[in-house]
N, C-alpha and C positions, 0 to 999 in steps of 0.2 A: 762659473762653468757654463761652456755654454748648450742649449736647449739639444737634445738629440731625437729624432723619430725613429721607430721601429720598420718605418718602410723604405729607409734606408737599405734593410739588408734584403728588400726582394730581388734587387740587381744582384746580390752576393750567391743569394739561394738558386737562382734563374742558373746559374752559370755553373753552379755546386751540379746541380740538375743534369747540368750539359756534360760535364765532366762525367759523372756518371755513366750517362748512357753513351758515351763517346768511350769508353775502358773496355771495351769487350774483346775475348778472345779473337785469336789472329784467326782468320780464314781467310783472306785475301790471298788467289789462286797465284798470283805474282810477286807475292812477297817473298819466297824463297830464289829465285831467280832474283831478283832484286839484291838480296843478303848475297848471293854468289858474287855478283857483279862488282859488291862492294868487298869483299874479299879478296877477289881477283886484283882489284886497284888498289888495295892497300898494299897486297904480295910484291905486285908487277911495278908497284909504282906510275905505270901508266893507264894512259886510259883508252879499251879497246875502240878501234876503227869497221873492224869487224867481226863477225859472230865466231865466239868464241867457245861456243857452248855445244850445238847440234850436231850431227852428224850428215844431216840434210841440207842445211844453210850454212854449212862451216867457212868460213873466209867470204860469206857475200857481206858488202856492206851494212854494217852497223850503227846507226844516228845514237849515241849512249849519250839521250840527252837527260836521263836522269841520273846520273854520273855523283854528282856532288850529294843528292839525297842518299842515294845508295850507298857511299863512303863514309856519310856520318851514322844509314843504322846501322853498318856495320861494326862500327867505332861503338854505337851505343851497348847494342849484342856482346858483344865482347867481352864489354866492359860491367855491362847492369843487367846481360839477361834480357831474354823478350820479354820479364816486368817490364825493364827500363822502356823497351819498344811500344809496351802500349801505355807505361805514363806518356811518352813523346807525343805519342798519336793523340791520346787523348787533351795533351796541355794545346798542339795547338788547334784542334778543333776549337775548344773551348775559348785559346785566344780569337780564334777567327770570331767569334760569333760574341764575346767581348766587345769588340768593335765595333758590331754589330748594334748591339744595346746599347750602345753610348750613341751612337746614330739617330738610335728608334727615340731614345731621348731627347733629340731636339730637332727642329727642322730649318728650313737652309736661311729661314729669314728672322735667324736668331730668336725666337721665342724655345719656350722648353715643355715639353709634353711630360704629364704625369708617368711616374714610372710604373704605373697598371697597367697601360694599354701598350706600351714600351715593350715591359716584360715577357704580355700575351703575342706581340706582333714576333718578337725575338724567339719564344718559344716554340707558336709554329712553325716557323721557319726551320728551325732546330729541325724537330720531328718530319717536317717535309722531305731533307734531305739525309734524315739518318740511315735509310739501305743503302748510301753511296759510303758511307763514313767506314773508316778502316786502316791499317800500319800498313800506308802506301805513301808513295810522294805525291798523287794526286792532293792530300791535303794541304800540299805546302801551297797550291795553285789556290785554293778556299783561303788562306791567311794572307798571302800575297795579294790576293781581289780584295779582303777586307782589308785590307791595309790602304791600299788605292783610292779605295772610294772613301775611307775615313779620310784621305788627304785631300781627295778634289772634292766632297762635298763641306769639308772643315775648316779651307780659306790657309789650312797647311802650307810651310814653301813646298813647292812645284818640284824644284830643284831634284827633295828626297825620293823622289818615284825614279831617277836616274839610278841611282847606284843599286837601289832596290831590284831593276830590271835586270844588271849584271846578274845579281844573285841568282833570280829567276831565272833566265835563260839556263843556268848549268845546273837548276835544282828539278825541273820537270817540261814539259813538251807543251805547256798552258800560257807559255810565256805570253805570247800574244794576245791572250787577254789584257794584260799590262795596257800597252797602247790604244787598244780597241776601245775600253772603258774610256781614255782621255780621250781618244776621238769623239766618242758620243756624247762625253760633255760638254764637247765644243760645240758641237752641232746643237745641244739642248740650249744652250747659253748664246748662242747664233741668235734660236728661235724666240727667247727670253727677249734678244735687243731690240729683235722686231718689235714688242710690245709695246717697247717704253717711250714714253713720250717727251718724257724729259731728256734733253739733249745733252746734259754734263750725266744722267747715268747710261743714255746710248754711249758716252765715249767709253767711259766704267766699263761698260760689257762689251763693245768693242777690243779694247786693252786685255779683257783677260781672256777672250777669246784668244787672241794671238798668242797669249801663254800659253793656252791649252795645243793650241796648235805645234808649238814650238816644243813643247814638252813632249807631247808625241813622238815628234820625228827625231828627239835626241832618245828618247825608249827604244827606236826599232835601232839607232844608229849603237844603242849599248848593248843590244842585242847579239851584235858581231863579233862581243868579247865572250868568246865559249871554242870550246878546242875545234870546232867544224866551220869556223866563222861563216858566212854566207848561207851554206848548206842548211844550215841550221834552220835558217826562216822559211826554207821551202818545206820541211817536214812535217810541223804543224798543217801545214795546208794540204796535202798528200792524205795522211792520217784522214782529216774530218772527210776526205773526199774519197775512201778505200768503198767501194760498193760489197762484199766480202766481209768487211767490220762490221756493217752496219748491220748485212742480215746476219749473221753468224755469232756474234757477239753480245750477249744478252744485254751489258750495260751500254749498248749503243742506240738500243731498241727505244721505241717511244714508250713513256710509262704505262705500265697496265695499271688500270685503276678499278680492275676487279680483285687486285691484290690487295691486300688489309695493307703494306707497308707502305703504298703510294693514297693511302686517304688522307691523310694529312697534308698532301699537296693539292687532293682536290677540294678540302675543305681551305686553303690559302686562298686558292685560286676564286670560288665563289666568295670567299670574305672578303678579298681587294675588289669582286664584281659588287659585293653588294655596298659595303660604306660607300665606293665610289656613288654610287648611284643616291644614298642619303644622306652623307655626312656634306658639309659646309665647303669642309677643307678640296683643295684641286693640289696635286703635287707641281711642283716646278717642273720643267719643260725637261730641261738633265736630267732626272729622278724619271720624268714618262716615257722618256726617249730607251732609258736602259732598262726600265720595265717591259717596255715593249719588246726590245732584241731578247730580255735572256726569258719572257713568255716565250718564247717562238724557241729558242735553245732546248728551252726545259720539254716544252709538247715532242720538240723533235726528237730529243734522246735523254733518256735516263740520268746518262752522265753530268747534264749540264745541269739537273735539278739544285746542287748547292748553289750555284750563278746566281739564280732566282734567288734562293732563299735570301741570301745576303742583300740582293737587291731590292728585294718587295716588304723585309720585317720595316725597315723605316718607314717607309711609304704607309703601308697599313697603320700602325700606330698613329702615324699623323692623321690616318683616315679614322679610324676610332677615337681620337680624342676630340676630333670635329662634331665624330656624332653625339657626345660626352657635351660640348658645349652647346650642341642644340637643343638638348634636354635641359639642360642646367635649370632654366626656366620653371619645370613641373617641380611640381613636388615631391620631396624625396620622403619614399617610404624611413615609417620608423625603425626597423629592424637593419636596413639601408644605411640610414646615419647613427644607429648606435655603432655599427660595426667600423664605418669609415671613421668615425670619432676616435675609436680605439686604436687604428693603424694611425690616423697621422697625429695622434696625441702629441705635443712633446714631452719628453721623458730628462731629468736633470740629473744630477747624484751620481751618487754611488750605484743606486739603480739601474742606471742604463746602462754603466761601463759593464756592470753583471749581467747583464740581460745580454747585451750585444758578445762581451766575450762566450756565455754557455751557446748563444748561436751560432756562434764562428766556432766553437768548437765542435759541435754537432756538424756541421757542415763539413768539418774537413774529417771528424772519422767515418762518417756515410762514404765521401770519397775513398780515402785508406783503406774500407773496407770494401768497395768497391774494384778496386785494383787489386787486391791481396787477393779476392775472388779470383779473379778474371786470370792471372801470371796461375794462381794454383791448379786451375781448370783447363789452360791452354794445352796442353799434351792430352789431356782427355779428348777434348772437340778437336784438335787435331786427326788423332787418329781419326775420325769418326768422315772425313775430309778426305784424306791424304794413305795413300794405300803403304803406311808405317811397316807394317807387319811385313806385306808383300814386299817389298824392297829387303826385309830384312833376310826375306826367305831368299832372296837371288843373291844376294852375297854368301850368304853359307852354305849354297851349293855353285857359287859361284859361274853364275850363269849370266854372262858379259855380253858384248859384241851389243850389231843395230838391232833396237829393239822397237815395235809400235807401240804408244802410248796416248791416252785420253789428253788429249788439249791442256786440259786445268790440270795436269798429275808436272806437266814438264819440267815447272819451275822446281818443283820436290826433286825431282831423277836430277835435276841442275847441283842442286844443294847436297844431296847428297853423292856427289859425284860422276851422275851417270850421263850421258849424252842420248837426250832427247831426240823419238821422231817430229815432234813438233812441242813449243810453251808459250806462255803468253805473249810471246815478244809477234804478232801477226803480221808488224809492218817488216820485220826480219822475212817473213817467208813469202807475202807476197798473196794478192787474190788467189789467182788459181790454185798456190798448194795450199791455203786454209781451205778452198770449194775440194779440191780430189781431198783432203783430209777427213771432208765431214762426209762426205759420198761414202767413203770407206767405213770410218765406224758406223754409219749408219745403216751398214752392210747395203747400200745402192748399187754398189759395183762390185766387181771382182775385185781382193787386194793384191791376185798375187805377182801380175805384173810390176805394182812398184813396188812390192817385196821381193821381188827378183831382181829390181834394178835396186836396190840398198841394200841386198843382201839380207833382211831381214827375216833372224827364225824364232823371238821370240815376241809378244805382247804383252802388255801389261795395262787392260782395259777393267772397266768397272763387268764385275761377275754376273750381268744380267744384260749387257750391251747385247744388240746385234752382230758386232761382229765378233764377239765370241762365241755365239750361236753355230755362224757360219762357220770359223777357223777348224770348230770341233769338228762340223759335218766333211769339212774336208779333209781330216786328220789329222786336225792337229792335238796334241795331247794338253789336256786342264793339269798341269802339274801342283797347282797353288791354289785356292780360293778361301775367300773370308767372305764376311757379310758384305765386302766393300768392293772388295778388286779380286779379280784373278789373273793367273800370270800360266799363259800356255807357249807349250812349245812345238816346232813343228818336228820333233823327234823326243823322245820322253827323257829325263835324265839319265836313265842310262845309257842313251849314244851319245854322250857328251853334252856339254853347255854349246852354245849354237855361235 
């Protein structure tokens, strides 16, 4: 039989780990809007061209470039329940970052790094980008990037990033990461030929430059297969460049790192400064090159913090197991080598299949119990979100028509049937009406101009807003409040619903 180690299962428990904190209730302000979208396409069988949903933005053009994510969690909802929604979310976090670890495990010139420093570079990582993590199709752009660079830094055919792309392009708006990544490996592996001085491996790097290159331009060319063909490639670029997103949107913003949940990025960020600066190891040119772009992604907005992550746990690892070999030399404390003694002991027998299976069984009812948590808990933390109640109170007094509502409530009035003055969808309405949107709730302006021009008599703002303040002062009546939201009209309910 043959020898088995117990540190085997740190990749197992690292990623048991990940799963966990990747299961948490839905609060993504977009995921209801999202679930409409995907209802709508399953109903209509087609897929909208324009907005379907607002009363403000009704029939202006609509890029539904999350189309296909949106049709399977509707499919999944349906079918398993938001459980189902956030096992999803959470398997592929966890595969993303799977991939990830099997990365951090070895480096590009075939040697293999202990699975300690592996483990630690994959976990940071993990935690760096866990406030972005959530049951949205943004994750699929996280699994889709680790997929990628698992292929170009893994000597993979080339080829499979092609159809991977189709997929992309009609599952999320990230698509052009796809390409981007094999561009900068080109350009890394450019830099690589420069070095080398042997002329049969300048042709080597040469040859697979041109693959990388070629691979590229057949990603953007699959690109085109998506129901907006062409259109399609200019959105992405519109988006990152919306001046309106960027200040107005919190996950657009650069990370605050007075906040507790972006320390873990600043603690990556000085651990790739400091091994670089004492460990042995230097990363390949590719591996610095895409360091470099998604450092500069992550500092510039929040959203691009998982980019990094995926990108820097290899790198680090490589960089700690370098500083691991320059020690090696000292002497290792006793306490030190009884314990490592004990992890990579080998184990034979009946003993380890026992050992290994009560590990693996622990590990997966921590998960189970983790998810049976989070599905039981979801309607609680919801309401606590999402103004449940208040909506419930406008249908029993039936109080219809255009109504003003908080940015992040949209998708919920989507979902549950109502027609939004604005939801998450920003690149639908455009700078100016997200800037007069937030002017307004921020009570900056007067609202009743564009409440005259949309006819609008009632709101449905959070119960401490500004512009509830105002609405009151100018007559309008509080017919609804909770701890979360209230809902005023501009005539009480006894002159009718508005």
């Amino acid at each position: 039989m043959h020898e088995w180690q117990p540190k085997r299962l740190i990749g197992p428990a690292i990623l048991a780990l990940i799963f966990i904190l990747a299961a948490g209730e839905i609060t993504d302000p977009d995921f209801f809007w999202h679930l409409a979208n995907g209802r709508l396409i399953w109903e209509t069988r087609t897929i909208p061209r324009v907005d379907p949903f607002s009363f403000t933005a009704h029939g202006k053009e609509w890029i539904c470039h999350e189309w296909l994510s949106e049709l399977i969690m509707y499919g999944v909802e349906r079918t398993l329940g938001e459980a189902g929604l956030i096992a999803l979310g959470a398997l592929i976090i966890t595969g993303a970052f799977g991939l990830v670890l099997a990365r951090a495990g070895g480096t590009e010139d075939g040697s293999v790094v202990s699975p300690y420093p592996a483990a630690l570079a994959t976990l940071l990582a993990a935690l760096s980008s866990l406030p972005t993590w959530g049951v949205r199709p943004q994750m699929v752009t996280l699994l889709f990037a680790s997929i990628t660079l698992y292929i170009l830094e893994g000597g993979k055919p080339l080829w499979a990033l092609v159809p991977l792309q189709v997929l992309w392009v009609n599952m999320h708006g990230g698509f052009l990461l796809g390409p981007t990544l094999t561009f900068a490996f080109a350009l890394g592996t450019a830099i690589e030929g420069r070095r080398e001085r042997c002329p049969a491996a300048r042709i080597r790097t040469r040859r697979r430059f041109a693959q990388l290159c070629l691979t590229g331009m057949a990603q953007i060319a699959a690109s085109l297969v998506n129901p907006y063909g062409a259109r399609m490639l200019i959105y992405p670029l519109q988006t990152l460049t919306s001046n309106a997103m960027r200040e107005y949107i919190v996950e657009w913003h650069s990370p605050d790192f007075h906040a507790p949940g972006f320390q873990p990025l600043a603690v990556l960020i000085l651990a790739l400064m400091g091994t670089f600066a004492l460990s042995r190891k230097r990363p390949t040119a590719p591996r610095l090159v895409l360091l470099l772009g998604a450092t500069y992604a992550a500092l510039s907005s929040a959203r691009h913090i998982p980019f990094l992550a995926i990108v820097a746990a290899p790198v680090l690892g490589e960089q700690i197991a370098g500083l691991r070999d320059k020690s090696a030399g000292g002497q290792e404390g006793k306490y030190t080598g009884h314990v490592r003694t004990l992890i990579t002991r080998p184990v034979s027998g009946t003993f380890a299949i026992c050992l290994a299976l009560v590990l693996i069984a622990g590990l997966s009812a921590a998960c189970a119990w983790r998810l049976q948590a989070a599905a039981g808990n979801n309607d609680a933390v919801q309401m606590k979100h999402y103004p449940v109640r208040a909506v419930d109170f406008m249908e029993a007094h039936h109080i219809t028509g255009p109504l003003f509502n908080r940015y992040s409530w949209g998708g919920y009035l989507i979902w549950r049937g109502h027609e939004p003055f604005i939801d998450g969808r920003a690149d639908v309405y455009g700078d100016e009406f997200l800037k007069t949107y937030v002017e307004i709730y921020d009570a900056r302006v007067s609202p009743h101009e564009i409440f005259e021009q949309y006819g609008i008599n009632c709101a449905l703002v959070e119960a401490t807003s500004p512009i509830a303040t105002l609405l009151e002062e100018s007559g309008w009546h509080r017919v609804y409040q909770d701890e979360l939201a209230a809902v005023l009209l501009k005539g009480g309910i006894s002159g009718g619903s508005p």
